[in-house]
N, C-alpha and C positions, 0 to 999 in steps of 0.2 A: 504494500500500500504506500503512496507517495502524497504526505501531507504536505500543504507547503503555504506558506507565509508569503503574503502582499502588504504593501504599507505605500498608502498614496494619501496628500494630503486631502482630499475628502472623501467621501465613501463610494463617487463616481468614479472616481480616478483608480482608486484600489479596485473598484470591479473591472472595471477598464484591462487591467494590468492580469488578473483571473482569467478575463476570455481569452485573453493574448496568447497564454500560457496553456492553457488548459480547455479552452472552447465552450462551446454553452453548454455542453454535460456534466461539468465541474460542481459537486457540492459542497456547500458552503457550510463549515460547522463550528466556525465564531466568527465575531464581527465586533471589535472595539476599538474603542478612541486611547489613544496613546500618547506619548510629548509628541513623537516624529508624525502623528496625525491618524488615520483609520488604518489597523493593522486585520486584516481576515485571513482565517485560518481554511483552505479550502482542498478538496483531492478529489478523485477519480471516483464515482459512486461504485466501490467494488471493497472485496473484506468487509468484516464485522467493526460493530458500532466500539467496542471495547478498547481494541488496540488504534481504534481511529482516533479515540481521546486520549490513549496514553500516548500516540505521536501532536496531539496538539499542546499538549500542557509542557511549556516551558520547560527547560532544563534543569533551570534549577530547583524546580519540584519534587519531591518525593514523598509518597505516601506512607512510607519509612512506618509499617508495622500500624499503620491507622490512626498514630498522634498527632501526625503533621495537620494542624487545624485550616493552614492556609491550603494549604493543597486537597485539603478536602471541602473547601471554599471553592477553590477555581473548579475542582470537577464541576461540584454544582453547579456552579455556573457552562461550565460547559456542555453536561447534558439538559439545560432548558434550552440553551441558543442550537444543541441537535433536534430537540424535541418540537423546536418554531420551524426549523429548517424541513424537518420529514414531513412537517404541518401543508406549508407553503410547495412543498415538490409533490404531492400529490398530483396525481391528473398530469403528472409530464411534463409540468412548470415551473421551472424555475422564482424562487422571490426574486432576484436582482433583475428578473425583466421590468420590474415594476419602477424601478430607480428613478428618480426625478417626477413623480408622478403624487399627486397629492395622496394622503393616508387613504381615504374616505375610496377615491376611484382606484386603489391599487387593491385594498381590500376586499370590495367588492367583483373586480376581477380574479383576486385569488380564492373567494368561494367557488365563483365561476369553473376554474380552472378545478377546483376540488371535484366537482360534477361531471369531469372528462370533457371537457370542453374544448376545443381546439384555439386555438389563438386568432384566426380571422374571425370566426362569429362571437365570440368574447368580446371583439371591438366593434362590431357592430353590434352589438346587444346594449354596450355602456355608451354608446357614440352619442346618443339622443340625453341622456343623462345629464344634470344640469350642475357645470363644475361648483358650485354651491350647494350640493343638495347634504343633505345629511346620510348617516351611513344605513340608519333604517329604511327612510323615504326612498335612496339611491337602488338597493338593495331589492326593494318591492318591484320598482320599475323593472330591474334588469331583469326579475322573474316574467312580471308583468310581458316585458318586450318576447321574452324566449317563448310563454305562451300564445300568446298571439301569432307566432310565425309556426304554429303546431296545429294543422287542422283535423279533425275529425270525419271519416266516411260514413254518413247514415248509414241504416238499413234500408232506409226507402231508397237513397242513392245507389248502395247495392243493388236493389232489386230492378234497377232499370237499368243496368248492365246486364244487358243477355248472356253474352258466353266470359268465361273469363277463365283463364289461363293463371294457374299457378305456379309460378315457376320459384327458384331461387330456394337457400339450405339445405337440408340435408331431407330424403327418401320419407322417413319420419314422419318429419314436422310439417311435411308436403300432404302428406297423406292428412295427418291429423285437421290441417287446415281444411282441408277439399270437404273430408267428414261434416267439420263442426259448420263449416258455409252451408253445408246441405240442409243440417238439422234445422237451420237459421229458415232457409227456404221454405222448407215442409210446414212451418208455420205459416207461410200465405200461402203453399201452391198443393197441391196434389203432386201424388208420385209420379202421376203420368205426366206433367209439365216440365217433372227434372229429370235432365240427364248426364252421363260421366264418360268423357271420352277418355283412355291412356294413351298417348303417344309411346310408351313404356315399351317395349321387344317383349320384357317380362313383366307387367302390369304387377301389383302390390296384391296378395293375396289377401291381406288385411282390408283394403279397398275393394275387393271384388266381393268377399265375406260381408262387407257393408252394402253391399249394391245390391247383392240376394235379399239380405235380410230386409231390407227397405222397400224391396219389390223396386229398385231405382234402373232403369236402362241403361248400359254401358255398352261401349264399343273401342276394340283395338286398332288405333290407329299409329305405324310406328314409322311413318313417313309425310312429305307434303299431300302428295297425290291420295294417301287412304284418309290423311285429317279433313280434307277436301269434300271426300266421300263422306264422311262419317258426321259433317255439319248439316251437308244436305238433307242425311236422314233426318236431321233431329231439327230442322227448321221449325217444326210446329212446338216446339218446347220453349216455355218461359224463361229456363235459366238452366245454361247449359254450365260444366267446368272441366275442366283439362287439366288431366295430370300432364305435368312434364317431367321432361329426364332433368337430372344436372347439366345447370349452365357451366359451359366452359370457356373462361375469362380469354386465358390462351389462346383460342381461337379467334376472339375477336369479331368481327361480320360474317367470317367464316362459321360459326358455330351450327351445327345441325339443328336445335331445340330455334334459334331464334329464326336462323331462316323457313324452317317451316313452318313457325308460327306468324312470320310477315308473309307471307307468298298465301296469306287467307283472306276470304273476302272480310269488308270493312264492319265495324262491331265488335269486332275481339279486342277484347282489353288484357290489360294484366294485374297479378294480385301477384307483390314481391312480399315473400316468408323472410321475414330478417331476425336469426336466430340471435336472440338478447344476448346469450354468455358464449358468444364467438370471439374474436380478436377485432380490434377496429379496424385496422390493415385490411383484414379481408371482408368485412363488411361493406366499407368502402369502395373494393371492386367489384362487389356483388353489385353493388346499386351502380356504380358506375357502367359497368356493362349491360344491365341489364332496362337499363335509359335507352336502347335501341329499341324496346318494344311500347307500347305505350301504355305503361304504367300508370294504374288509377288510384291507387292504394298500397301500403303495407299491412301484413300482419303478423304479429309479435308472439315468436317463440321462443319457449325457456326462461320466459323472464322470471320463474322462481329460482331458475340456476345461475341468473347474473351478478356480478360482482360488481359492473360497473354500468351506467345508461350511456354513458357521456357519446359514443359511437353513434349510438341511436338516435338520439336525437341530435346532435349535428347532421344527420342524414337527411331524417322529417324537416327539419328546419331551415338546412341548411338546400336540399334538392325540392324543398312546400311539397311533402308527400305526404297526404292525409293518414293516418292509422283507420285502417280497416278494421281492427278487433284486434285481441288477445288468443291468441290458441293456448288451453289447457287442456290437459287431458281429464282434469277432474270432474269438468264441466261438461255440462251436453249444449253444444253452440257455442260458438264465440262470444269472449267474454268483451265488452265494452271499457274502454277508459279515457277520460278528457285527459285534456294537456296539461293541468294541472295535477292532476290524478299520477300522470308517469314521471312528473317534474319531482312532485313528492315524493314519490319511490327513488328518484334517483338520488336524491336527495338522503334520504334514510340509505342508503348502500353506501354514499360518502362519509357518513356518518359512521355507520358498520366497518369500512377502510381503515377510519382515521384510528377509532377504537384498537381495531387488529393492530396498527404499527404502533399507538403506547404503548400494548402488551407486550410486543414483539422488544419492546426500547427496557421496557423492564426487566424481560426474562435476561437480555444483551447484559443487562448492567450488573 
């Protein structure tokens, strides 16, 4: 581990001298005023929290058998300025981006950034923000703004989508989606109005075991020319859905799933499955790829397995894609939630984080 020592006369000038050195991944585990001016104590986020404090604390410290009072003074002081610092790096953020920036708007960025939030919509979230505001008033807004750019897909808006293609996650949460959209139907339509196409070679046995039992129509279509065939039949039906295979990013316009779902007559929409406890990385090219079809909604699985929303909703907010529902499997239909509703839940997982890394900062110490 390589701890190391800056000392700039103000505390811009020492971070300054940090990126220089060590770049924006560098974390930062004190920060105080000295005669020679701001001295901060910073290294490589890698190794344990323990020997990161016994390289930060001055030389001529010693805890020399646990009497040394001053040195059991600096610790303390040095695991709160760890314990501000793993506070403010949540969510991938650095504190020192905030540098020069009043208390109140830096603050309120760094919940932000607690919530997985990416750095471009974090500035446009606080951008409307009024540099006077206070930090509760400021704070409200900024939710305020994130909900508003988070809309909701009726059910009545669903049901005037005739066919709709569910693409995107994993085989699963596809299936499970497809299911609970059905049961949502059966509530306005008749069996005979709903029907289930697989683009699948091997259709989901699970899915076809639901299609019996519902008395629901199904048909295999594992190319452009049989999905072609297989719409036609079902023209008389109120609300058609499509399994599809995994999209694959890789291929780009090339992809088999998406070309033969554009080479369909007009009407087909899409319904993107954005599994909550995935990676952001890849959620991110799920939806960016999958922006060639035209996408009318999301819907949200696994969100009892997430750890973080912050993906998510940069997605919703960030690409204005309505949430279409909740897929649970405990429930029969898709579950429902406003923008507020998943704001709070993400919120409560930031919370559940920050808790884990105290624990984590104690069990270290």
């Amino acid at each position: 581990m390589n701890v190391q020592r800056f000392t700039g006369r103000t505390n811009k000038l020492a971070l300054e001298q940090v990126r220089a050195v060590m770049g924006p991944e560098a974390l930062i585990l004190s920060n105080k005023r000295t005669t020679e001016g701001v001295e901060i104590c910073a290294m490589l986020e890698t190794g344990n929290v323990v020997s990161a404090i016994e390289q930060a604390r001055p030389a001529g410290d010693s805890l020399g058998g646990g009497t040394n009072e001053i040195a059991l003074a600096h610790l303390k002081r040095e695991l709160t300025d760890l314990s501000e610092t793993l506070h403010a790096a949540l969510g991938e953020r650095q504190w020192q981006d905030t540098a020069g920036k009043r208390p109140v708007m830096a603050t309120i960025e760094q919940r932000l950034s607690m919530l997985g939030l990416d750095r471009v919509l974090i500035n446009e979230l606080v951008e409307p923000i009024p540099n006077n505001a206070k930090l509760d008033d400021g704070w409200r807004q900024a939710i305020a703004n994130l909900a508003s750019r988070i809309e909701v897909l009726t059910e009545v808006e669903q049901s005037g989508l005739r066919i709709k293609a569910v693409v995107g996650a994993g085989g699963t949460d596809r299936v499970l989606a497809i299911k609970q959209l059905v049961d949502v139907a059966l509530s306005q339509y008749t069996t005979g109005d709903i029907a289930i196409i697989s683009m699948l070679e091997d259709p989901s046995s699970a899915l076809g075991r639901f299609c019996h039992e519902r008395d629901i129509a199904s048909y295999m279509a594992p190319d452009a020319a049989s999905l072609k065939k297989a719409l036609a039949a079902v023209r008389h039906c109120r609300q058609v859905f499509i399994e599809t295979p995994d999209l694959l990013p890789s291929k780009g316009s090339q992809d088999p799933a998406l070309s033969a779902l554009l080479g369909q007559r007009a009407g087909l929409t899409a319904l993107l499955v954005l599994p909550c406890s995935a990676q952001g990385e890849y959620l991110q090219l799920l939806s960016h790829h999958a922006e060639q079809l035209p996408v009318v909604g999301a819907i949200l699985s696994g969100l009892e397995e997430a750890t973080s929303l912050g993906a998510v909703l940069g997605i919703l907010a960030g690409r204005e894609l309505p949430i279409a529902g909740v897929a649970d499997a405990t429930n029969q239909g898709l579950l429902q939630i406003t923008a507020e509703g998943l704001i709070n839940e993400s919120k409560r997982l930031a919370r559940r984080n920050l808790d884990r890394k105290n624990q984590q900062l104690k069990v270290a110490v």
